[in-house]
ROSE-4610 file (N, C-alpha, C; in Angstrom, 1 decimal, always signed):
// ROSE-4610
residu = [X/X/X/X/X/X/X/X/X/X/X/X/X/X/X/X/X/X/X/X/X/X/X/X/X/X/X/X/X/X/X/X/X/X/X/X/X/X/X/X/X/X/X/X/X/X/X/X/X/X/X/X/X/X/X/X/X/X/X/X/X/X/X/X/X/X/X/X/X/X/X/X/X/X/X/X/X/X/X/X/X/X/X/X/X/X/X/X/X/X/X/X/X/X/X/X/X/X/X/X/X/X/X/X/X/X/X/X/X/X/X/X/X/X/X/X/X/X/X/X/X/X/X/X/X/X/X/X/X/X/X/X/X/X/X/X/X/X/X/X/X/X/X/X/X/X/X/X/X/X/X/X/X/X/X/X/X/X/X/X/X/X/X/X/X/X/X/X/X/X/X/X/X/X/X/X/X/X/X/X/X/X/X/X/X/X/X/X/X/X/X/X/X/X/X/X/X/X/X/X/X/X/X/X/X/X/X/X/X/X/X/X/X/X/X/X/X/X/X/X/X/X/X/X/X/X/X/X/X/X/X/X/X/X/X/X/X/X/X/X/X/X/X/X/X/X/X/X/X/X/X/X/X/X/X/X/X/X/X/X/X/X/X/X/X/X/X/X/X/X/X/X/X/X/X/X/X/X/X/X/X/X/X/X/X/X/X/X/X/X/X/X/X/X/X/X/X/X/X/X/X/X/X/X/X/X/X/X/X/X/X/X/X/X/X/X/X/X/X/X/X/X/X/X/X/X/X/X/X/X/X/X/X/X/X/X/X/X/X/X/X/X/X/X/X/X/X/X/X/X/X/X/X/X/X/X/X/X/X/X/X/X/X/X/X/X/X/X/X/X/X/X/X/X/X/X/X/X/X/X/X/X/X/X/X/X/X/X/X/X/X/X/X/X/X/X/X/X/X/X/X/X/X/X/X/X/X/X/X/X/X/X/X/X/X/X/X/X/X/X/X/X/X/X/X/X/X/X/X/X/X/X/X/X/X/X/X/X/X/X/X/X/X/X/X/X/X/X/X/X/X/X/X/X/X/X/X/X/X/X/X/X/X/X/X/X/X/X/X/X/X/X/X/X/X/X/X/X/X/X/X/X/X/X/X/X/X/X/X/X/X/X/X/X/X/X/X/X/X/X/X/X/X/X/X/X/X/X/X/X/X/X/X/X/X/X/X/X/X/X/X/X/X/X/X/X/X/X/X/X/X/X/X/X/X/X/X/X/X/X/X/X/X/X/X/X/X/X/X/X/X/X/X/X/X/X/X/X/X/X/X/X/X/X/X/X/X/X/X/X/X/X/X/X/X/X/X/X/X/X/X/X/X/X/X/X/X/X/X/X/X/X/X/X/X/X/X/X/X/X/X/X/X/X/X/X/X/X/X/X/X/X/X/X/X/X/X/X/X/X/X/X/X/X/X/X/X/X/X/X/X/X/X/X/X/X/X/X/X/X/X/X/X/X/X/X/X/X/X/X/X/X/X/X/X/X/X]
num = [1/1/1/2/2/2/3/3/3/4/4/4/5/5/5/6/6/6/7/7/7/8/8/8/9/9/9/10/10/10/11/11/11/12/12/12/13/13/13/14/14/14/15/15/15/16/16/16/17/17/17/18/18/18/19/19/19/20/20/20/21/21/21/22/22/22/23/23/23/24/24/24/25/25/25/26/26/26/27/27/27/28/28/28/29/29/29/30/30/30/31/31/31/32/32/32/33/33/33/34/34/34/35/35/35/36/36/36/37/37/37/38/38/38/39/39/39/40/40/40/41/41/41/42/42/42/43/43/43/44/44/44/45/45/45/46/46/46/47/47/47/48/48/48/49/49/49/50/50/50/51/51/51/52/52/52/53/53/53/54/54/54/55/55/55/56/56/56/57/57/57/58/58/58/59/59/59/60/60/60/61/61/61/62/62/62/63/63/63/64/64/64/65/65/65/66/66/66/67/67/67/68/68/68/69/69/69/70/70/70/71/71/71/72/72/72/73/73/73/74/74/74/75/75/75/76/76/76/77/77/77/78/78/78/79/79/79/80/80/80/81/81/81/82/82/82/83/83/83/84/84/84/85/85/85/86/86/86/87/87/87/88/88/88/89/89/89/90/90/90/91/91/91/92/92/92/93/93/93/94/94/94/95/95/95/96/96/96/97/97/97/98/98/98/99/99/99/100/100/100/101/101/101/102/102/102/103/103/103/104/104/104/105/105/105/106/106/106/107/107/107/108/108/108/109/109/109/110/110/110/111/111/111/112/112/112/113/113/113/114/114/114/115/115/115/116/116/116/117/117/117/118/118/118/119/119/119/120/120/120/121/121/121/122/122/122/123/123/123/124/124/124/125/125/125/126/126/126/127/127/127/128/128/128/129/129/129/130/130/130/131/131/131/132/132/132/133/133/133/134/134/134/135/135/135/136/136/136/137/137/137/138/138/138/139/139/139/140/140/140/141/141/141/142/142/142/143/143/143/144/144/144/145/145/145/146/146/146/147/147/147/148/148/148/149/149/149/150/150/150/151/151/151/152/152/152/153/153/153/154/154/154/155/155/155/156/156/156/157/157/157/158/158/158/159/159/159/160/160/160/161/161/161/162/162/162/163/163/163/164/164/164/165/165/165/166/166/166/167/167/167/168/168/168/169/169/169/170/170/170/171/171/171/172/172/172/173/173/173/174/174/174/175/175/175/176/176/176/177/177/177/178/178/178/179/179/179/180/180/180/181/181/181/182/182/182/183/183/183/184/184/184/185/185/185/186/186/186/187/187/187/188/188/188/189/189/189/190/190/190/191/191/191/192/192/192/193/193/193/194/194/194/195/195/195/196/196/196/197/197/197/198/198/198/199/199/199/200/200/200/201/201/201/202/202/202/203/203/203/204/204/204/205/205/205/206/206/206/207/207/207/208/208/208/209/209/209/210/210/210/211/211/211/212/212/212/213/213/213/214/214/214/215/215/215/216/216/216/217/217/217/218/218/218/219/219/219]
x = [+92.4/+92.2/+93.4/+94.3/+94.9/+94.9/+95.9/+95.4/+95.3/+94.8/+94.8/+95.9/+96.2/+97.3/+96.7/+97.6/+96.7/+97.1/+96.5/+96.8/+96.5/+97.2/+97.4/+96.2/+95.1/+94.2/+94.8/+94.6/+95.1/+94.0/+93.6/+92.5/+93.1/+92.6/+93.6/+92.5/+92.6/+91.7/+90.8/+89.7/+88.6/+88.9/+88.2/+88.6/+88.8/+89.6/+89.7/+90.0/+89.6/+89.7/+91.1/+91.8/+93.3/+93.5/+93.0/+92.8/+92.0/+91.4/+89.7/+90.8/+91.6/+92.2/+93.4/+94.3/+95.1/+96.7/+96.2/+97.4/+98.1/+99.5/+100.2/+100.2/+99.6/+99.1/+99.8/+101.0/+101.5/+101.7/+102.0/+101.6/+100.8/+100.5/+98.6/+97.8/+97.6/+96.3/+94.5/+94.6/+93.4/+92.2/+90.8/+89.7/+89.0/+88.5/+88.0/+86.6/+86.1/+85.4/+83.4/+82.8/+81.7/+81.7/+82.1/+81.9/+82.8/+83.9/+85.1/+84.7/+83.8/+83.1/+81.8/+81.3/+80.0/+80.6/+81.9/+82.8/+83.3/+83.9/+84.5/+83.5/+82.3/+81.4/+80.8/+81.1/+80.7/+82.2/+83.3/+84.2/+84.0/+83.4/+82.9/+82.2/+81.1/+80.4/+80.7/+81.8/+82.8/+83.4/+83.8/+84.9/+84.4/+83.1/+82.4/+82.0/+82.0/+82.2/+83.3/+84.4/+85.7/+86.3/+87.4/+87.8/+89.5/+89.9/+91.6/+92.0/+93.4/+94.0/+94.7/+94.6/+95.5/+94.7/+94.5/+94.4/+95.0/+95.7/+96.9/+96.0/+96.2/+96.0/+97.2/+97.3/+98.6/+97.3/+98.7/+97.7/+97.7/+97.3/+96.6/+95.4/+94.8/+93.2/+92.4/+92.7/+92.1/+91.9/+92.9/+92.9/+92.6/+92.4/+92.1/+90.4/+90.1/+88.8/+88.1/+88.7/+88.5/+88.2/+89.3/+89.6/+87.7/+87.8/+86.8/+85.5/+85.1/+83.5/+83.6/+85.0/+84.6/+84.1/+84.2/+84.0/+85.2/+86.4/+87.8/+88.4/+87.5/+88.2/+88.4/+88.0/+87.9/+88.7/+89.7/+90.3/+91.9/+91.5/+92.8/+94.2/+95.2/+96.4/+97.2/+97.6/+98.4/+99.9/+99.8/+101.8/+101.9/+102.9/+103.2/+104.2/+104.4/+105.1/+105.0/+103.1/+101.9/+101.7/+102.6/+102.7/+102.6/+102.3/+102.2/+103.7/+104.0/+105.2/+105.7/+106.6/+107.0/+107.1/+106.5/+106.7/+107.3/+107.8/+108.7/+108.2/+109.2/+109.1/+107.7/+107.0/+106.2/+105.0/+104.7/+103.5/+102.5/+101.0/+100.4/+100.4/+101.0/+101.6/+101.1/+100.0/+100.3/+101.5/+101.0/+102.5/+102.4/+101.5/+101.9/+102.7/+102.4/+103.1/+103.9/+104.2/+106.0/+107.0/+106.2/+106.6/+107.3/+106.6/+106.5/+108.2/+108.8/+109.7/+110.9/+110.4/+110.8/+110.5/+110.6/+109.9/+110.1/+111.4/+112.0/+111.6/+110.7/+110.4/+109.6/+110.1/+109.3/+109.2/+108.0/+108.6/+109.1/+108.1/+109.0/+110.8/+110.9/+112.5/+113.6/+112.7/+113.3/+113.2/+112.4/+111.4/+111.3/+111.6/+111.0/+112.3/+112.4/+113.4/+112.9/+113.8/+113.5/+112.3/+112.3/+110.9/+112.0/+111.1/+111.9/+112.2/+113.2/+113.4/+112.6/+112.6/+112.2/+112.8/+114.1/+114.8/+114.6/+113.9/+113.4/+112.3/+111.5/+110.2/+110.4/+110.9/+110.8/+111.0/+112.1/+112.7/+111.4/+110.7/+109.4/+108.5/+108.5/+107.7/+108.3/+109.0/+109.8/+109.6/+109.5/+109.4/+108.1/+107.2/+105.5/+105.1/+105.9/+106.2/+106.4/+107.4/+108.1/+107.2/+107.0/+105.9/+104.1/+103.7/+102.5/+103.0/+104.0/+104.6/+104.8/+104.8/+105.1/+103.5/+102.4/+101.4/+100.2/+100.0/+99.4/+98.0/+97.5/+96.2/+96.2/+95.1/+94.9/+95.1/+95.5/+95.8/+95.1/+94.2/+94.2/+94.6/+95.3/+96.4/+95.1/+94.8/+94.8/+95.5/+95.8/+96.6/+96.4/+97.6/+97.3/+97.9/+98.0/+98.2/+99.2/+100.4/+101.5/+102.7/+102.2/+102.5/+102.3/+101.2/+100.6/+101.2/+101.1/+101.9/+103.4/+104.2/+105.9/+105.1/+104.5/+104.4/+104.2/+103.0/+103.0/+104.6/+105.5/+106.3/+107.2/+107.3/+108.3/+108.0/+106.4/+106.0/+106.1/+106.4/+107.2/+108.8/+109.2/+110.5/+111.6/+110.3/+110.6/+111.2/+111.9/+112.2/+111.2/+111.4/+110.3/+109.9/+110.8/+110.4/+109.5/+109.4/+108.1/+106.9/+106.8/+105.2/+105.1/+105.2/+104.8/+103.8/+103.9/+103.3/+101.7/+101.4/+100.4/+99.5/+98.7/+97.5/+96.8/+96.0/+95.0/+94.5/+93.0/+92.4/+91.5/+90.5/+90.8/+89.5/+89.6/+88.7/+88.5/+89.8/+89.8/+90.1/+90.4/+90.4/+91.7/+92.1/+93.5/+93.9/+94.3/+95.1/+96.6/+97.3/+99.0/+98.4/+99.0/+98.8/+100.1/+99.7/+100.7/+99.6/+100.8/+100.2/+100.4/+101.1/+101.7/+101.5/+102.6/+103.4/+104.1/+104.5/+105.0/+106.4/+106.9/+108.0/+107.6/+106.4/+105.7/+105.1/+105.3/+104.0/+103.2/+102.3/+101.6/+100.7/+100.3/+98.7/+97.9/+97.2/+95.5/+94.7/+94.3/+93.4/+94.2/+93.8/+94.3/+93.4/+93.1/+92.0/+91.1/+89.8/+89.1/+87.8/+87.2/+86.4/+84.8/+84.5/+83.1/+82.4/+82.3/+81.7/+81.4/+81.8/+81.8/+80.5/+80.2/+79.1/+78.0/+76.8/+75.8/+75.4/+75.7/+75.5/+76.4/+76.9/+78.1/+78.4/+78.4/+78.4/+79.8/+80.0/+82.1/+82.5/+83.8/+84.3/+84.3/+83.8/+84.2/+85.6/+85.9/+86.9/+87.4/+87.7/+87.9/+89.6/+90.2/+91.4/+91.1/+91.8/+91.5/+92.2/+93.2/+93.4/+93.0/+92.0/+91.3/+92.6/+93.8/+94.2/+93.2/+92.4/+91.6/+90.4/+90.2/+89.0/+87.7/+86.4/+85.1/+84.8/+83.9/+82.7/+83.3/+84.2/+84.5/+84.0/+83.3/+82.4/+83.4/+83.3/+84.6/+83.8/+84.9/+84.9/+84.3]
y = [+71.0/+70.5/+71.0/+70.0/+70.2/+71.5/+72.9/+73.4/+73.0/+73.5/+72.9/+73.2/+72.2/+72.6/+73.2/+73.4/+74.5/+73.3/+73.0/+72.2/+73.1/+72.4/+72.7/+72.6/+72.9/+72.0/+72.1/+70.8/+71.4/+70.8/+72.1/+71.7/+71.7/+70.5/+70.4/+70.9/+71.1/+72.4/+71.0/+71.4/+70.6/+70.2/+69.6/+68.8/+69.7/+69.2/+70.5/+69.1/+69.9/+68.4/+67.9/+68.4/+67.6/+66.5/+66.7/+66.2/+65.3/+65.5/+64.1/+63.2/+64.0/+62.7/+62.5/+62.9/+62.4/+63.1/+64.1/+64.9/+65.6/+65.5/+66.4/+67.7/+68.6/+70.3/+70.9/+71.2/+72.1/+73.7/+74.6/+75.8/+76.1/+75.2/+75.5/+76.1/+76.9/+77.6/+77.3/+76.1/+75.5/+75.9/+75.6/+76.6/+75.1/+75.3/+73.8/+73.8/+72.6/+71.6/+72.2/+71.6/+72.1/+71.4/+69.9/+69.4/+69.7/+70.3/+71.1/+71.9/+72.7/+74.2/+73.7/+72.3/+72.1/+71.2/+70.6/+69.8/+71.2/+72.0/+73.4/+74.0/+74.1/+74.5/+73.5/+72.3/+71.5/+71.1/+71.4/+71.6/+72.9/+73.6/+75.0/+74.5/+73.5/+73.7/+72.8/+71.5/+71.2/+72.3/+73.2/+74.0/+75.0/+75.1/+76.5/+76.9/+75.7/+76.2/+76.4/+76.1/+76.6/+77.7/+78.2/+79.3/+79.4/+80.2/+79.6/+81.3/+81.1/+82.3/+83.1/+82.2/+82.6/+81.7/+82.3/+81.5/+81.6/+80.7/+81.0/+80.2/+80.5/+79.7/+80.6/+79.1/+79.2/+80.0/+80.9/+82.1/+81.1/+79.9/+79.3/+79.5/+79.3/+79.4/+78.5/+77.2/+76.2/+76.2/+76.5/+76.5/+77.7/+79.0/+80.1/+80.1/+79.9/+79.6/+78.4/+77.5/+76.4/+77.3/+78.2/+79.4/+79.7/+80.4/+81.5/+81.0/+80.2/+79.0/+78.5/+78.4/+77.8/+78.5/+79.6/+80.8/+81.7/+81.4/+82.3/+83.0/+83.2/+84.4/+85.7/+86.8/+87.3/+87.7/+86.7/+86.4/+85.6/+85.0/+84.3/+85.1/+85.0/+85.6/+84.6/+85.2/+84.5/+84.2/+82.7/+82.2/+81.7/+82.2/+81.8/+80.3/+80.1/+78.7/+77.6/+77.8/+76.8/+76.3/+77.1/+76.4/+75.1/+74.5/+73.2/+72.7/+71.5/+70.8/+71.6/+72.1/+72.8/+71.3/+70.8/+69.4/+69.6/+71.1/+71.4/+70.7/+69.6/+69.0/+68.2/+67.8/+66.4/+67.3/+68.7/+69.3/+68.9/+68.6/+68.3/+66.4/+66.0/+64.3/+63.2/+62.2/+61.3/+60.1/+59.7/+59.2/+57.9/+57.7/+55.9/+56.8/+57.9/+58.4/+58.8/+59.1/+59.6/+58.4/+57.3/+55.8/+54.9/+55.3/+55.0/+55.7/+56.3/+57.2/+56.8/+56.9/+56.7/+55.1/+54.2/+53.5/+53.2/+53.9/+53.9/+55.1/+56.2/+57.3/+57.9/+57.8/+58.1/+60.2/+60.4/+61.7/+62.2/+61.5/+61.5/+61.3/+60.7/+60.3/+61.4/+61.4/+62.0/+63.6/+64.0/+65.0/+65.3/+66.3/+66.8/+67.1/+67.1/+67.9/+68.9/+70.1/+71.3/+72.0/+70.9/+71.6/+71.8/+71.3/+70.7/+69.8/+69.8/+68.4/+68.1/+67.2/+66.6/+67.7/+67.9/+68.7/+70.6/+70.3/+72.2/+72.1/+71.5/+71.6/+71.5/+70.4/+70.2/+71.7/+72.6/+73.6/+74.9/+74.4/+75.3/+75.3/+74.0/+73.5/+73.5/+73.4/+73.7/+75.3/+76.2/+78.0/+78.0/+76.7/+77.4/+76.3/+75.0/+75.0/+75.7/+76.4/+77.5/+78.5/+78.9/+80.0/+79.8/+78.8/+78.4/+78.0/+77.4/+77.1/+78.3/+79.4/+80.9/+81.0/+80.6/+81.3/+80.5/+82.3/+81.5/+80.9/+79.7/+79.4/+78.8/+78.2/+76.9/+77.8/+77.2/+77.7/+76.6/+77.2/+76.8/+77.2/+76.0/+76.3/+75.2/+76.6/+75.7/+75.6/+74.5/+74.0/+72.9/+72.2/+71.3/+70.0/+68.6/+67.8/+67.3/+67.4/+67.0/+67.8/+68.6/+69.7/+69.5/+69.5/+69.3/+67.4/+66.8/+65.5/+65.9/+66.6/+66.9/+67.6/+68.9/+69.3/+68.6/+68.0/+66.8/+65.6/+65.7/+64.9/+65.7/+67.2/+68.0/+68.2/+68.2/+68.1/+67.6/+66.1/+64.3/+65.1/+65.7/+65.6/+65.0/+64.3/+63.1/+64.0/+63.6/+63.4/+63.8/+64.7/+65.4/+63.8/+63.3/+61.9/+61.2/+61.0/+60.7/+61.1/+61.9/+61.9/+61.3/+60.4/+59.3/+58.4/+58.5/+57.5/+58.2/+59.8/+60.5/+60.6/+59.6/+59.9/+61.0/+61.7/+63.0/+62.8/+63.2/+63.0/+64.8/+65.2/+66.7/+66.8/+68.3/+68.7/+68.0/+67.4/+66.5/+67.7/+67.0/+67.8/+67.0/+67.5/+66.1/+68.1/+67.4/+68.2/+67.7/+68.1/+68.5/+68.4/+68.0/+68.6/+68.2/+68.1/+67.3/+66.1/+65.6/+64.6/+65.2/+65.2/+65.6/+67.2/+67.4/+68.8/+69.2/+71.1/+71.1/+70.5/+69.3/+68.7/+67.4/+67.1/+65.7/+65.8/+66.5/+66.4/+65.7/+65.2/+63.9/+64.3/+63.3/+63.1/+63.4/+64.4/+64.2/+63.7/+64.1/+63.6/+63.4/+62.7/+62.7/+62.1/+62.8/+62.9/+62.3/+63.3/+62.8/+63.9/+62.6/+63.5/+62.9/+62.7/+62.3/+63.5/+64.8/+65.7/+65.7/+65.3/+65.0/+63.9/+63.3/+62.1/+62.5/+62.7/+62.7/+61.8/+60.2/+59.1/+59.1/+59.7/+59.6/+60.4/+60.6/+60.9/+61.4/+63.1/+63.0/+63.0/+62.5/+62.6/+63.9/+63.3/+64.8/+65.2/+66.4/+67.6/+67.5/+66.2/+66.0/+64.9/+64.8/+63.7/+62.9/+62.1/+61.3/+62.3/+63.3/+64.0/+64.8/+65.5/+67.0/+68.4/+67.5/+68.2/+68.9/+68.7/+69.1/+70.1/+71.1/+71.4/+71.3/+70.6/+70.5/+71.5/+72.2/+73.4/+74.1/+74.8/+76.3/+77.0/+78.3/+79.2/+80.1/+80.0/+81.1/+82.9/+83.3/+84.6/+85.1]
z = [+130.8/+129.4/+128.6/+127.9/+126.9/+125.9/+125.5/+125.0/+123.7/+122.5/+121.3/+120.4/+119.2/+118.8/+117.5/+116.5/+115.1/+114.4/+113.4/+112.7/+111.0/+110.1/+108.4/+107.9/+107.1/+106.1/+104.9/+104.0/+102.6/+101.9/+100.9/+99.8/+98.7/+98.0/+96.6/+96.1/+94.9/+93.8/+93.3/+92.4/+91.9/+90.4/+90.2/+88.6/+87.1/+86.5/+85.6/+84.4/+83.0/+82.1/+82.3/+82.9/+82.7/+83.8/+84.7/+86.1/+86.1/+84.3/+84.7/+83.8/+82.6/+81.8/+82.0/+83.0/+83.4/+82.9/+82.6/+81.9/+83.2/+83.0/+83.9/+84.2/+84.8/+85.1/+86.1/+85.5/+86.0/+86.1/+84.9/+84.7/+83.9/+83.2/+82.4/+83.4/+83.0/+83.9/+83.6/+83.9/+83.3/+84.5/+83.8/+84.8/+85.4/+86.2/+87.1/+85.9/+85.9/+84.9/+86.0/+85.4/+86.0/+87.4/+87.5/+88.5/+89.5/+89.3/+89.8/+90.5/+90.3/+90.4/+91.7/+91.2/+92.0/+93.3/+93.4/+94.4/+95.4/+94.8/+95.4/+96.4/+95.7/+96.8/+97.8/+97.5/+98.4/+99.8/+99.7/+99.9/+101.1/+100.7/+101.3/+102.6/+102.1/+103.4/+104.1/+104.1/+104.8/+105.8/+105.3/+106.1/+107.0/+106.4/+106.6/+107.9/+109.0/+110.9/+111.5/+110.8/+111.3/+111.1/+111.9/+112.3/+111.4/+110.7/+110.4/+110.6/+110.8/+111.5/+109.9/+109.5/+108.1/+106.6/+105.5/+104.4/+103.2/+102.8/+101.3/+100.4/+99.1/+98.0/+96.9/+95.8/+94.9/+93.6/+93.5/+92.2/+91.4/+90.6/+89.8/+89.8/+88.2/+88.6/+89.1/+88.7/+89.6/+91.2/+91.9/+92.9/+93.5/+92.9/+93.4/+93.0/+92.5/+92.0/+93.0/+93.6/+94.6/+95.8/+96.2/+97.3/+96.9/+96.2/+96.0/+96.2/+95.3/+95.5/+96.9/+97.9/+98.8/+100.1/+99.5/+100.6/+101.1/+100.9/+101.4/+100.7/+99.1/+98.2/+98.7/+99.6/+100.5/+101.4/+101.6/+102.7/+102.2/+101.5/+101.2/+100.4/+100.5/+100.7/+99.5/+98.5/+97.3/+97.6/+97.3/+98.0/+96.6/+95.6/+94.6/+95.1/+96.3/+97.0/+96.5/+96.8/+96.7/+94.9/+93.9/+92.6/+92.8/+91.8/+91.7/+90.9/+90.9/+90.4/+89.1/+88.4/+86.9/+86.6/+85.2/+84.8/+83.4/+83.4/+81.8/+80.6/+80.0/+79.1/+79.0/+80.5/+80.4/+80.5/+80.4/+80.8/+79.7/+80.5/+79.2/+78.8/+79.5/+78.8/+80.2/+79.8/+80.9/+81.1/+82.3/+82.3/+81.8/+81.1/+80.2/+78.7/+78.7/+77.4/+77.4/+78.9/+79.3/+79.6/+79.6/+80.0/+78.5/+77.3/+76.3/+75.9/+76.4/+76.2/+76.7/+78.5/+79.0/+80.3/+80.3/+80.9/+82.5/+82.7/+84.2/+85.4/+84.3/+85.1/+86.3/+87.3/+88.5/+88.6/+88.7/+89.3/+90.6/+91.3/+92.6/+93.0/+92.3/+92.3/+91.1/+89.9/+88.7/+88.6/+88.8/+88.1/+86.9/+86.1/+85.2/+84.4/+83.2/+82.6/+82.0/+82.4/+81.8/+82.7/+84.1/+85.3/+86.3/+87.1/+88.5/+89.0/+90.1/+90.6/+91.5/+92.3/+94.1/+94.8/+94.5/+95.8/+95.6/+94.3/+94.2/+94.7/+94.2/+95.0/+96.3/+96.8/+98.3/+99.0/+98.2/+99.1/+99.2/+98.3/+98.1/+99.2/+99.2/+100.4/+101.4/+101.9/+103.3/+103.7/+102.4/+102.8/+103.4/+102.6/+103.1/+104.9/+105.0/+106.4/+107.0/+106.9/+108.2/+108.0/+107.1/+107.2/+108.1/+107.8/+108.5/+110.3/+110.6/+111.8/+112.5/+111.7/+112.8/+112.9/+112.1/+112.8/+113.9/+114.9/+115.7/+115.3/+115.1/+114.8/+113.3/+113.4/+111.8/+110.9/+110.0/+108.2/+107.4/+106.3/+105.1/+103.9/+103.2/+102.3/+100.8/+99.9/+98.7/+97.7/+97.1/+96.0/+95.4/+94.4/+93.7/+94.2/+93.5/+94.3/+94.3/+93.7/+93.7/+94.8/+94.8/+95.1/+96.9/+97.4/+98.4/+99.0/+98.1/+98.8/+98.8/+98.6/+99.1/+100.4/+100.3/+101.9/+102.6/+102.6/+103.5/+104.3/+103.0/+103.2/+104.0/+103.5/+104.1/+105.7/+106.0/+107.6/+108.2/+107.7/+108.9/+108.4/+108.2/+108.1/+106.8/+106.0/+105.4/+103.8/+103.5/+101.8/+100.4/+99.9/+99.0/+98.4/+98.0/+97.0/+97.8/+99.2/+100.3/+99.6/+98.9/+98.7/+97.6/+97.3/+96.6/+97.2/+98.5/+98.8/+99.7/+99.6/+99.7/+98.4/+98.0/+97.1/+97.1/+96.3/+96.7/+95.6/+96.2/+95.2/+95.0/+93.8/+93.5/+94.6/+95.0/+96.0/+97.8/+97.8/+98.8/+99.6/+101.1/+102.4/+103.2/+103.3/+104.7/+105.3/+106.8/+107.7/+108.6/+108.4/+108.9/+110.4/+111.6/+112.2/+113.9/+115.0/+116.0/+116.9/+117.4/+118.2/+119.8/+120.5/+122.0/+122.1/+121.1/+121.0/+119.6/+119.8/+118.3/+118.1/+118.5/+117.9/+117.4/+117.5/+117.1/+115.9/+114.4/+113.5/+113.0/+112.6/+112.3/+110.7/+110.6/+109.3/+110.0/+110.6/+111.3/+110.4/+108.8/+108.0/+106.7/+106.0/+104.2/+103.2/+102.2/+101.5/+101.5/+102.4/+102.7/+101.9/+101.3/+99.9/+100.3/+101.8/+102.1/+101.7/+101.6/+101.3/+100.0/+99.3/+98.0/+97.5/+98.9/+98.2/+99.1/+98.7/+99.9/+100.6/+99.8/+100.9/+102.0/+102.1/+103.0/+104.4/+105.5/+106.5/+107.0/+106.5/+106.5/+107.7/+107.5/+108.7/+110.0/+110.6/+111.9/+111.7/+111.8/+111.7/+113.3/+113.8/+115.0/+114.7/+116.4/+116.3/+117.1/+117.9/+118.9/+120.5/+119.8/+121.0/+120.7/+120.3/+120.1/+119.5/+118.7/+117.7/+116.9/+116.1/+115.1/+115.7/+116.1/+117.0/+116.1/+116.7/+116.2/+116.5/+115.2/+114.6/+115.5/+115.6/+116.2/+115.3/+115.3/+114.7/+114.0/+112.5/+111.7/+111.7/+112.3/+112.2/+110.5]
């Protein structure tokens, strides 16, 4: 049998009012919303048969607060990496208001004035790649979501401005992971928020090549 490979999880943090109205949250340290708080734990017992070798979350409160409800406060290890996007000037502003201003504005392509770019971030995310790629065994990484679509991008290899095209939605679940071997990385999951509904039956924590290992028992 194939041995197994480790694969990434990333939990984006739970709803916070800015998240419900669409405001850009970048260093506001905003506190997750009730239903934030009631998703987070539900998030928990998603995760809660697995085993991870390592757990980071970004010292924001949303997302450490996500960490903590979901059972890994304990355990989890602070990466100021895992910041979310600096959106400077636009912090606070959705983007039909940033549009109103500006009408050509992508962030992915532009970033932020007075924040950061695509290519700062990306370098952010490339530290917390190589970092999780030294360890032996799965990592869960929580954070926010702009943030978490460049890693993703930075994991295919691809261009920070790539994650444009990774949606996430808050309290979701997706995993990084390989297909063959570690020169192959792939999507194993991307936000996947069945835990979130009870009508819903979530996805097995499985791949089609037993990348993903099912209910291994967490220490």
């Amino acid at each position: 049998m194939k041995e197994m490979l480790p694969v990434i999880y990333l939990a984006r943090h739970g709803e916070t009012a800015w998240s419900l109205s669409g405001q850009h949250t970048g260093v506001t340290d905003l506190p997750l919303t009730e239903r934030g708080q009631r998703n987070a734990r539900r998030l928990g017992d998603r995760l809660k048969e697995l085993t991870f070798a390592r757990v980071f979350t970004s010292p924001l409160r949303r997302a450490a607060r996500t960490c903590e409800l979901a059972g890994f406060g304990s355990e989890a290890e602070v990466d100021s990496d895992l910041l979310e996007w600096n959106y400077g000037q636009y912090e606070g502003q959705r983007t039909a208001e940033i549009h109103a201003a500006r009408p050509d504005w992508q962030l992915f392509r532009d970033g932020c004035p007075g924040g950061e770019s695509p290519d700062q971030i990306g370098v952010r995310a490339e530290r917390v790649v190589s970092r999780v790629r030294a360890v032996q065994g799965n990592v869960l990484l929580f954070a926010s979501g702009h943030f978490l679509r460049v890693l993703a991008a930075r994991w295919l290899g691809l261009e920070p401005g790539a994650g444009k095209y990774f949606l996430l939605s808050t309290a979701s679940l997706s995993a990084l992971g390989y297909e063959h071997n570690l020169s192959q990385p792939v999507i194993a999951l991307w936000d996947d928020t069945h835990h979130l509904d009870a009508c819903k039956e979530p996805i097995p924590l499985t791949s089609p090549r037993k990348n993903i290992p099912s209910n291994p028992k967490r220490s």
